[in-house]
ZAMARGU-4260 file (C-alpha; in steps of 0.2 Angstrom, whole numbers, plus 5000, padded with zeros to 4 digits):
<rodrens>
0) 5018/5137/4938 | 5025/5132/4923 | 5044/5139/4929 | 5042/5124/4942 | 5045/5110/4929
5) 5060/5120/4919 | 5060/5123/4902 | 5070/5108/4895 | 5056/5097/4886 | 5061/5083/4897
10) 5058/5078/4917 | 5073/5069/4918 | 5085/5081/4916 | 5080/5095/4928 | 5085/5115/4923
15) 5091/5116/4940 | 5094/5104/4953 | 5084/5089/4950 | 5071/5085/4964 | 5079/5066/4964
20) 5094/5068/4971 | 5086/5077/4986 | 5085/5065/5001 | 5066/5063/5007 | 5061/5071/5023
25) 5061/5058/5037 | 5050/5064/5053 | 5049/5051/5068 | 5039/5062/5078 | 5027/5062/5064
30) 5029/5045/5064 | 5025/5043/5083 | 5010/5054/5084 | 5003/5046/5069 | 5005/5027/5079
35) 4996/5035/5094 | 4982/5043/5084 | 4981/5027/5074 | 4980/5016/5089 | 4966/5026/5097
40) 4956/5026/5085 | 4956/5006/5081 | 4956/5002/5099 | 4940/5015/5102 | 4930/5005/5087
45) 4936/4989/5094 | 4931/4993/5111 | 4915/5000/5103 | 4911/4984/5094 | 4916/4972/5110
50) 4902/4985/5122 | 4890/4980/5110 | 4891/4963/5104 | 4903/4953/5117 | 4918/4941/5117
55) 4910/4924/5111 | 4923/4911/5107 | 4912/4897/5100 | 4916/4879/5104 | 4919/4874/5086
60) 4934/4885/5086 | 4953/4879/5080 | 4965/4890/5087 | 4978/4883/5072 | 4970/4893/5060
65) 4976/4908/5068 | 4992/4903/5067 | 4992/4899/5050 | 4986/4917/5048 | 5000/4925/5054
70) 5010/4912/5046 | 5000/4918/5029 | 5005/4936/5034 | 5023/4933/5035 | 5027/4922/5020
75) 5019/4936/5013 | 5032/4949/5019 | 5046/4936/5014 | 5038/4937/4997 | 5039/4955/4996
80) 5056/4955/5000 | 5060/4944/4988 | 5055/4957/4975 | 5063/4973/4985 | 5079/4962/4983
85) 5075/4957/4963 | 5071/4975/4959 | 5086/4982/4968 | 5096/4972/4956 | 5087/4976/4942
90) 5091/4995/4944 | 5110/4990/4951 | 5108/4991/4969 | 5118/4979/4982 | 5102/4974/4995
95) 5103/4960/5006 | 5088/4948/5009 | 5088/4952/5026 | 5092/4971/5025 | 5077/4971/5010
100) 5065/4960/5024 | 5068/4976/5036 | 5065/4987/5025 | 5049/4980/5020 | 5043/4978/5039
105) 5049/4995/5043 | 5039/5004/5027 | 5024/4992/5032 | 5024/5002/5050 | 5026/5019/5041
110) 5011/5016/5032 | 5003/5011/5045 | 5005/5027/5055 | 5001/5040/5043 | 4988/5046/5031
115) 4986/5038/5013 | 5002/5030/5017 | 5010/5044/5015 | 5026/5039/5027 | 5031/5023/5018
120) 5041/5030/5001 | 5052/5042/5010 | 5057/5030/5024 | 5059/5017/5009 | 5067/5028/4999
125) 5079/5033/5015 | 5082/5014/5017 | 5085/5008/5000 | 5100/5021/4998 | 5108/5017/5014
130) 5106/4998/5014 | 5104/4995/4994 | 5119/5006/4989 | 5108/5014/4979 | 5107/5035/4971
135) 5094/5043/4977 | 5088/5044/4961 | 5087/5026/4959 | 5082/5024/4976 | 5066/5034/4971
140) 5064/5025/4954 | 5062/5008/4964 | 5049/5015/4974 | 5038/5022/4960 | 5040/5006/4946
145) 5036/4995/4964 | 5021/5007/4966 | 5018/5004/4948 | 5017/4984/4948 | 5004/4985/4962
150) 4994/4999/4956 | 4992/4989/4937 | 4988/4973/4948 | 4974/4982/4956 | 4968/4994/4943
155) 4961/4981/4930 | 4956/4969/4947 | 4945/4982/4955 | 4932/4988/4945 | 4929/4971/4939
160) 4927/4965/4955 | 4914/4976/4962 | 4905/4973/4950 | 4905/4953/4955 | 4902/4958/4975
165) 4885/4968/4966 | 4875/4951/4966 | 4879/4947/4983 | 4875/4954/5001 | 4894/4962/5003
170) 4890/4978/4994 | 4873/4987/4997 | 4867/4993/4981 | 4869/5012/4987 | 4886/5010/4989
175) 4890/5001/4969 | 4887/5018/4958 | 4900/5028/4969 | 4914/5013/4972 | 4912/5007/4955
180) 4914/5026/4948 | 4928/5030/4959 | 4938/5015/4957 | 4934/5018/4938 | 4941/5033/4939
185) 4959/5029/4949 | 4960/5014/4938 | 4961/5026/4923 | 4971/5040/4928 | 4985/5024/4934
190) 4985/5017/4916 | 4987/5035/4910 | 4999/5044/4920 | 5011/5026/4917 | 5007/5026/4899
195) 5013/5043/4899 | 5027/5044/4909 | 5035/5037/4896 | 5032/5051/4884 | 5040/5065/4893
200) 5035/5081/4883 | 5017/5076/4880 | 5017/5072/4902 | 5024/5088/4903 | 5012/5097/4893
205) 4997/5089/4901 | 5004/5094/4919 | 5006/5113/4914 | 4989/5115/4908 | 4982/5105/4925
210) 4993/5118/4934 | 4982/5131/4926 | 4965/5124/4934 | 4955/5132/4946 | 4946/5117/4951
215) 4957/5114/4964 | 4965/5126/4976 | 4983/5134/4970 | 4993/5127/4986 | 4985/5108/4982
220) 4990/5112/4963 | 5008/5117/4968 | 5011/5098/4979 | 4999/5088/4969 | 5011/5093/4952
225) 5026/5092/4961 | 5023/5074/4967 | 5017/5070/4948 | 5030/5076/4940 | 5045/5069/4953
230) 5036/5053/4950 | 5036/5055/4932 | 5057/5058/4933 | 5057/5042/4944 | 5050/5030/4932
235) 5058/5038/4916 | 5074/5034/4926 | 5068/5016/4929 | 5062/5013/4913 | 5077/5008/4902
240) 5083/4996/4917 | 5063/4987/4914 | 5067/4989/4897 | 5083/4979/4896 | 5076/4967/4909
245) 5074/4950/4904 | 5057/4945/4903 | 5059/4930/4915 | 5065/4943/4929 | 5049/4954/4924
250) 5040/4939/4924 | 5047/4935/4944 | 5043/4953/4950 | 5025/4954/4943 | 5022/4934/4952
255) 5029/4939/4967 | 5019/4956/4967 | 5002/4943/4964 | 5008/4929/4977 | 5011/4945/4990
260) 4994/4949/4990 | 4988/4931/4988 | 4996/4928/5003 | 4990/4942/5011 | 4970/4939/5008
265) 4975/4921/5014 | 4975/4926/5029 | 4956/4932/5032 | 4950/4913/5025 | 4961/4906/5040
270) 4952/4916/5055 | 4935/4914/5046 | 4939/4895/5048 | 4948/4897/5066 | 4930/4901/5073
275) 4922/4887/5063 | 4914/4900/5050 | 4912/4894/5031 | 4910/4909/5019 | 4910/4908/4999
280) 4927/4911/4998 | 4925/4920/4980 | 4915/4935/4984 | 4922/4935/5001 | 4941/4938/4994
285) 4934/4949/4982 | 4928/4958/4995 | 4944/4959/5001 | 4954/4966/4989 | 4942/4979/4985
290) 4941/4984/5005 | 4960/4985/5006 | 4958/4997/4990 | 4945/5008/4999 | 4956/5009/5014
295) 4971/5013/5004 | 4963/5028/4998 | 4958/5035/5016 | 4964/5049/5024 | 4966/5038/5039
300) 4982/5028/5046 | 4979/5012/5042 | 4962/5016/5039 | 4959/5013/5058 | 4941/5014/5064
305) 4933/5011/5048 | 4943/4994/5046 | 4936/4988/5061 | 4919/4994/5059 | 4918/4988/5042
310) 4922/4972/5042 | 4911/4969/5059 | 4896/4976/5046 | 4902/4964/5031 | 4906/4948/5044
315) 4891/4951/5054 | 4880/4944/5038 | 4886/4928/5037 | 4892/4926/5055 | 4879/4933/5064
320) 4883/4948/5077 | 4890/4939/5090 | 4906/4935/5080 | 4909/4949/5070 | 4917/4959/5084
325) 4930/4946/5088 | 4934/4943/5070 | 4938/4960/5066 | 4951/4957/5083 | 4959/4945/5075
330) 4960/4952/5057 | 4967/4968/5064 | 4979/4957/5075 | 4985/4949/5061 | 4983/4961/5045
335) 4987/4978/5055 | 4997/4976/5074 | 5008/4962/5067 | 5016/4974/5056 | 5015/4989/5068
340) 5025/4978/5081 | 5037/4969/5067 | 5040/4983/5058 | 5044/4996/5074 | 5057/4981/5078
345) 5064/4985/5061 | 5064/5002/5062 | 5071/5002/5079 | 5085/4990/5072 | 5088/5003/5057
350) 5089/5017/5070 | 5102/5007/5081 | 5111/5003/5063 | 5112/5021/5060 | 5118/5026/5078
355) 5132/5014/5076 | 5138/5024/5060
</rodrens>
């Protein structure tokens, strides 16, 4: 295993050819059947939910709050690109806001489709070289230090805040040792691997002797270090662009990460009031957030099924049965098929883009 990192004591700088400068592999049919699979799956649970508990619209409802939430959701994506186009700059790339709004839209419908969002960095990466002027290598860096702003946001939110939703009626008290533990747990290895990722020998080391484990099954070991250690590579090559950064610029990237996601868990507050519901809105967006982070980590596109399931269990508390069908619609229309249908637009338009070419 150890021949697979090289022997030079640094992950930049690859004996042979360095895994960044290889494009990532794009598969649309991957893509396709993972949209179909996806879409089954939600519109079964949804169909399930709707058997059970009925469409109920009640008379206090105020169709202008949905709006609103789909107006929350797209600010959201303008904010986004926003920091696409920043970061882009930061690392010496050429990106358009409206070529980095379609590139956000189309990586949102490749997360969407495939497991763990397993889709979204190549097509990203793929986009951001052909649209930003950027190396591959740079391309991949972008990914990984935009991964890296989220992942921190998140890492020292999470475990905090599942431990706030433990006085309330969100989590049962089965489900707080496990969450609580595994979020624990990805929290720390985030803050680790970024810490060291920045210490290139001691990475290495570390990687070497996790190659050597029997924990795990030897062809898991094989992609699990490769993906660490081409990660690794990415963020030391964007580390002396952060470094040289002004702080103001840093400063932009790190709000616009915070106001994406503010956005974003605005929009569940707008459908609770559009059918006249009023929840405590502080454990109900940390519920949220620490939802969206178990989904994340689901080997399901776009979590389907459970998403919808889910929130009809959590809404159902305050709501009562009779809306939480209908308020797991509207969620999903707004949080997950608004970007399946946006972002296949933008995909498509990327396709015609490269046609022309």
């Amino acid at each position: 295993m150890a021949e697979e990192f090289g022997t030079d004591t640094s992950l930049v700088r690859a004996r042979r050819k360095d895994a960044l400068q290889v494009p990532p592999r794009l598969n649309l049919g991957s893509l396709r059947r993972g949209l179909l699979f996806s879409l089954a799956i939600s519109l079964a649970a949804l169909g399930f939910l709707f058997t059970r508990r009925g469409l109920h619209l009640p008379p206090s409802a105020d169709p202008r709050f949905i709006f609103l939430a789909f107006a929350a959701m797209f600010l959201a994506w303008l904010a986004e690109a926003c920091r696409l186009q920043m970061m882009s700059s930061l690392l010496g790339g050429r990106l358009s806001f409206s070529a980095a709004l379609r590139i956000v839209l189309a990586s949102t419908f490749a997360a969407a489709v495939t497991p763990l969002s397993s889709g979204q960095g190549p097509l990203q990466i793929y986009l951001l070289h052909r649209r930003g002027q950027l190396s591959w290598g740079s391309a991949t860096a972008l990914f990984s230090v935009r991964t890296a702003f989220t992942s921190l946001l998140f890492s020292g939110t999470v475990p905090l805040l599942i431990l706030y939703l433990g006085s309330g009626p969100w989590l049962p008290p089965v489900f707080l040792p496990p969450l609580l533990l595994a979020s624990s747990a990805i929290a720390g290895f985030t803050v680790l691997f970024l810490a060291l990722a920045g210490k290139p020998q001691l990475l290495r080391s570390l990687l070497l002797r996790t190659a050597r484990t029997r924990h795990l099954p030897r062809p898991w070991r094989r992609r699990l270090l490769r993906r660490l250690a081409q990660e690794a590579q990415a963020f030391q090559l964007a580390l002396p662009c952060l470094l040289r950064a002004p702080l103001g610029l840093l400063g932009q990237i790190l709000a616009l990460t915070a106001l994406y996601w503010a956005l974003y868990f605005l929009a569940a507050p707008f459908l609770w009031h559009a059918l006249g519901v009023r929840l405590p809105w502080g454990q109900a967006l940390a519920f949220q957030a620490v939802f969206n982070f178990a989904l994340s980590h689901l080997p399901l596109p776009g979590g389907s099924g459970i998403a919808e399931l889910g929130l009809s269990s959590a809404f159902s508390r305050w709501a009562g049965a009779d809306l939480a069908a209908l308020f797991a619609l509207l969620w999903r229309l707004v949080s997950y098929y608004f970007g399946l249908a946006a972002g296949g637009v933008a995909l498509l338009w990327e396709m015609a883009l490269e046609g022309k070419k």
